[in-house]
C-alpha positions as CSV (number, residue, x, y, z in Angstrom):
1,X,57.5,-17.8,63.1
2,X,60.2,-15.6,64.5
3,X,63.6,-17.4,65.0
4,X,64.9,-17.4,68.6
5,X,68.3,-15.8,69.7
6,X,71.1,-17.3,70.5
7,X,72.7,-16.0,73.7
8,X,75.0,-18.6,74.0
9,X,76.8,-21.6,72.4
10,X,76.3,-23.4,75.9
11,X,71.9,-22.9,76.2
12,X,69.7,-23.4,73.9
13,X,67.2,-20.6,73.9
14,X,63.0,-22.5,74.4
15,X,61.2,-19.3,74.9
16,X,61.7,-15.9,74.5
17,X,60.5,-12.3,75.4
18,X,62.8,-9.4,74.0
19,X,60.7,-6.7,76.3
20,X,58.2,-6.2,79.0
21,X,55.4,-7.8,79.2
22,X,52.4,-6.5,81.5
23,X,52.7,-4.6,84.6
24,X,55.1,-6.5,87.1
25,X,57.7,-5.0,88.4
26,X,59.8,-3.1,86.2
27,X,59.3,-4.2,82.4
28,X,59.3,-7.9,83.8
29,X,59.6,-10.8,81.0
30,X,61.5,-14.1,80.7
31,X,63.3,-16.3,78.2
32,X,64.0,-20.0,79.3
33,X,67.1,-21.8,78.5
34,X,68.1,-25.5,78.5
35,X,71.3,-27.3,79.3
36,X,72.3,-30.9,79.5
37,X,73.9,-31.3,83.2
38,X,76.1,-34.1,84.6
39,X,75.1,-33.5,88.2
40,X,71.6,-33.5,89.5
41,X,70.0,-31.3,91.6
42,X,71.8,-31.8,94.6
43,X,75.0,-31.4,92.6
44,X,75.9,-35.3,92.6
45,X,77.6,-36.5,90.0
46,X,75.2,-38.4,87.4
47,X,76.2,-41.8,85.1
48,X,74.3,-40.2,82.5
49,X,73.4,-36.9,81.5
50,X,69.9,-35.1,82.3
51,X,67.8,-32.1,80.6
52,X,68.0,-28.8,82.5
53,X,65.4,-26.1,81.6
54,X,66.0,-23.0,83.9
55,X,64.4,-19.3,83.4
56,X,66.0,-16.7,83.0
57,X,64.1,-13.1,84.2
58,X,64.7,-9.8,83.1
59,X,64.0,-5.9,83.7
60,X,63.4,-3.3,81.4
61,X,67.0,-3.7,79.7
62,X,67.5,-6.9,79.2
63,X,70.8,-7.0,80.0
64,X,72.6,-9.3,78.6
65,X,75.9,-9.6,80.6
66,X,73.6,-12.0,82.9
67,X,74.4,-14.5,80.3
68,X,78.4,-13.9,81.2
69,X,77.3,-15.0,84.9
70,X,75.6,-17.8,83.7
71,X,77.8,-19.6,81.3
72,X,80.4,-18.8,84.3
73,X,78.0,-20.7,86.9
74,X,77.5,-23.6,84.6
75,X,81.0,-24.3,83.5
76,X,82.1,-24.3,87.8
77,X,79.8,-27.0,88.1
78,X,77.0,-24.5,90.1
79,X,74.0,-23.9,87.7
80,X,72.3,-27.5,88.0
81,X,69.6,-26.5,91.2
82,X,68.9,-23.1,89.3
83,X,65.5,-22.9,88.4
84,X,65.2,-19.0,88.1
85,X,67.9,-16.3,87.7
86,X,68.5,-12.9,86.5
87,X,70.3,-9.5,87.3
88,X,68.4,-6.2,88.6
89,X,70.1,-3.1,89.7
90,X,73.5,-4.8,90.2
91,X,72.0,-7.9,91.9
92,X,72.3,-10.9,90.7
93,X,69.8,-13.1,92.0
94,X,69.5,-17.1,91.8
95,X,66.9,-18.8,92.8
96,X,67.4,-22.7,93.2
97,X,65.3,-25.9,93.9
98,X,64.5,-26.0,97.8
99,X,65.3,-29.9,97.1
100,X,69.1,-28.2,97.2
101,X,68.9,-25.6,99.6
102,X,67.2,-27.3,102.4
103,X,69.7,-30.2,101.5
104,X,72.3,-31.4,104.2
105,X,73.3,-29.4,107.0
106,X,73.4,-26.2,105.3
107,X,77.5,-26.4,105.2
108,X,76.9,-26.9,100.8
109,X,74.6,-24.1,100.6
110,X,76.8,-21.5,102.4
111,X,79.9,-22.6,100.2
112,X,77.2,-22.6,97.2
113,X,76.2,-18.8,97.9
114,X,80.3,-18.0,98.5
115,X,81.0,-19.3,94.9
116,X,78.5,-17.5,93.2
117,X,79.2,-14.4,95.0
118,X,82.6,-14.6,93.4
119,X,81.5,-15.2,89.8
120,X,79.5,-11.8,90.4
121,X,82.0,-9.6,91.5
122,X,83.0,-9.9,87.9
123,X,80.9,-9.7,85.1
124,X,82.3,-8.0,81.9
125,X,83.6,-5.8,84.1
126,X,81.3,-4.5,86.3
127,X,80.9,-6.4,89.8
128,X,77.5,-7.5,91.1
129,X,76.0,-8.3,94.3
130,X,74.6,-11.9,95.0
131,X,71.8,-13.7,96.5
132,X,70.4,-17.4,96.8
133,X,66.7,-18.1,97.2
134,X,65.1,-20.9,96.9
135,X,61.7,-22.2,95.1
136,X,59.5,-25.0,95.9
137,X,56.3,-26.1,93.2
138,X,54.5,-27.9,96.3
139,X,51.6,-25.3,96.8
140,X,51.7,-26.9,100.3
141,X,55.3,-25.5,101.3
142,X,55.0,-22.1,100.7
143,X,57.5,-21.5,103.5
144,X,60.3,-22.9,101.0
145,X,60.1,-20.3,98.2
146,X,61.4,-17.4,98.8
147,X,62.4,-15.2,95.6
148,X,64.8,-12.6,96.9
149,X,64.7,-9.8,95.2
150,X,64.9,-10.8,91.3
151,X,61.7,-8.8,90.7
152,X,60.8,-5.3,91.9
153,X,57.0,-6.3,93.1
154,X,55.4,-7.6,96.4
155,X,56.3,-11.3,97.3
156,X,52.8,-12.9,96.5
157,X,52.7,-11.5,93.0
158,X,56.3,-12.1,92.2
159,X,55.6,-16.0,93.8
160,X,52.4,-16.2,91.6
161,X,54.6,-15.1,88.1
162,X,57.5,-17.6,89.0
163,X,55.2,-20.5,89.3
164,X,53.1,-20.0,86.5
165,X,56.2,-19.8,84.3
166,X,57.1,-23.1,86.5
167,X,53.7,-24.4,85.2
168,X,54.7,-24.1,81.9
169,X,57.7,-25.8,81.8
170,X,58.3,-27.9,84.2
171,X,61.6,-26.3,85.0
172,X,64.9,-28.1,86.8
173,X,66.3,-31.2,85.9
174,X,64.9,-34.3,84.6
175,X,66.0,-37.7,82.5
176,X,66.4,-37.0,78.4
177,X,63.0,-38.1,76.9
178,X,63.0,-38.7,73.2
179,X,59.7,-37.7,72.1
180,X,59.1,-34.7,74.5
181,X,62.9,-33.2,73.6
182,X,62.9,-33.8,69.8
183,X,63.0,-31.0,67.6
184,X,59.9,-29.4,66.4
185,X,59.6,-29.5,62.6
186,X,57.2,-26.5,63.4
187,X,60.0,-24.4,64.7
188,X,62.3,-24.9,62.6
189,X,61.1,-25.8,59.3
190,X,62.3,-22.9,56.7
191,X,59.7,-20.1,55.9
192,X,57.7,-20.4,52.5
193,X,59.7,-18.7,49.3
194,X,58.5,-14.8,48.8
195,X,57.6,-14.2,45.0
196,X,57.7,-11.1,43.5
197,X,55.8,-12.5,40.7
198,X,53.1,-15.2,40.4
199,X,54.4,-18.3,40.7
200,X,54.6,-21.1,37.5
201,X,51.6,-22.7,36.5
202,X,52.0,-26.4,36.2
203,X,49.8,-28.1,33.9
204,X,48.2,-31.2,35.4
């Protein structure tokens, strides 16, 4: 089994796709990413840490200066309602938990998009243009997902490749569980030695 990449020292790296995959959008594929996050969805503060799996989505060149954006949006305290996020044609889109954006009177979410439109204008030094959407599993609130434009495709199929990924892995935050977060020994066990020559014989 092929080891995964390390993009950064912050996320661990779950899943993987170096290329496109199928025909959406523009050489669409994902990788999903975890971090451990002190504030919940809402951004409240937490007395104990939770799991945060988030996706990240990519074009044809996987570029990887979203990563910049990212470890910027987590260490501000920002990347906790992320579910999906990702950077096309100088766009950097984020796409949070509806729980979050329709939270409150609106007053967090405008000072939410403000602060990530500021980590964009610099990124390794180009400057990027910003936008929040929002996503919502419930297959009866359709009117709460709305994905911006962080893939090049029409809004139903885009909707449809965002919640299957969703379907997979459960993305957002959640509470640490032992036996679903342990390592895999499958993942990570070493590969089996290469001879060159036949290994020894031992007699029984």
């Amino acid at each position: 089994m092929a080891s995964l990449p390390v993009y950064s020292t912050l996320f661990s790296c779950l899943h993987d796709e170096t290329g496109p995959v199928g025909y959406l959008g523009r050489g669409t594929h994902y990788s999903v990413l975890r971090s451990v996050e002190w504030l919940d969805v809402v951004r409240k503060p937490l007395a104990t840490p939770q799991i945060h799996d988030f996706a990240v989505i990519w074009d044809e060149d996987h570029d990887t200066r979203v990563i910049t954006a990212i470890e910027r949006i987590y260490m501000a305290g920002l990347l906790s309602p992320v579910q999906f996020i990702g950077e096309r044609k100088g766009f950097l889109s984020v796409i949070v938990a509806a729980k979050f954006f329709f939270h409150g009177d609106g007053a967090a979410l405008e000072q939410y998009r403000e602060a990530i439109g500021e980590i964009a204008t610099s990124v390794d030094g180009d400057s990027w243009t910003s936008e929040v959407g929002t996503f919502d599993r419930q297959l009866g609130s359709p009117h709460q997902t709305d994905t911006m434009g962080i893939i090049h495709d029409t809004d139903v199929k885009v909707g449809i490749y965002l919640r299957n990924i969703d379907n997979l892995w459960r993305l957002g935050t959640r509470n640490y569980e032992p036996k679903r977060d342990a390592l895999s020994q499958e993942l990570f066990e070493p590969e089996p030695p290469l001879y060159t020559t036949p290994p020894p014989f031992s007699a029984l």
